[in-house]
C-alpha positions, 0 to 999 in steps of 0.5 A, a space after each residue: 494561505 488563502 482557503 481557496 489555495 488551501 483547498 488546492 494544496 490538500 487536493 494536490 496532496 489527496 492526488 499525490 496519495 492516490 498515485 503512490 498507492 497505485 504505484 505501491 500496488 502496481 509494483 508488487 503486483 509486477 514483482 510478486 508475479 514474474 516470481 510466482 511464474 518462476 521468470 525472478 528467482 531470488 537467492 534467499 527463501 521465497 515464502 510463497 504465502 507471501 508472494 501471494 499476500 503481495 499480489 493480493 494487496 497489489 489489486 486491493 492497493 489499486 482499487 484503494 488507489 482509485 478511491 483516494 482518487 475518487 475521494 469516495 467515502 470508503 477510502 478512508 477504511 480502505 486505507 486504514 485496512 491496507 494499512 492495518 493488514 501491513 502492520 500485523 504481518 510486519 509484526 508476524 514476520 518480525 516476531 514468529 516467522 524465523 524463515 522470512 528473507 530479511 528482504 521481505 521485511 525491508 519490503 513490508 516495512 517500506 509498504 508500511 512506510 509508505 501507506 502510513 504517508 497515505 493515511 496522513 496525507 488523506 486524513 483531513 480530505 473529504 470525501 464524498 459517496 459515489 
């Protein structure tokens, strides 16, 4: 492979990231808000905090998003905070929270899944100050 067309796969592949984070955000901002506003009522405990974290995360994962994007230089600790903030709750609610919905689990684990692909994919990248 040519370095020219290694520099297109990696930035096709830093594209691809950035899509995925801004998907990621943009899912769990759409679910977490029609069950914060009542419109999905689930048939298993709903832990409100974490509704909220996953609102939350939601923005932060599209401005990450937009980071990857830009390849600015703050994606890399934008990526490695999101990513880090996952793990531990993923580690809390494995651990000490015995009311957390087996559903909310699978679904931190697919976020983590996911911005673990993000963090590898992004590695090598450069990036640039804006």
């Amino acid at each position: 492979m040519t370095k020219f067309n290694k520099l297109r796969h990696m930035k096709n592949l830093h594209k691809i990231a950035a899509i995925l984070a801004l998907l990621i955000g943009a899912i769990s901002i759409f679910a977490g808000t029609k069950v914060l506003l009542g419109i999905d009522t689930k048939n298993y405990t709903v832990l409100n905090w974490l509704v909220v974290y996953n609102v939350t995360y939601g923005v932060i994962s599209i401005i990450t998003a937009y980071f990857i994007w830009s390849t600015h230089t703050f994606a890399k600790k934008a990526i490695a905070f999101v990513l880090a903030s996952h793990v531990l709750l993923l580690i809390y609610l494995n651990f000490f929270d015995e009311t957390v919905a087996s559903e909310s689990i699978n679904a931190m684990v697919f976020r983590v899944s996911i911005w673990s692909v993000i963090a590898l994919v992004t590695l090598n990248f450069k990036t640039h100050k804006k």
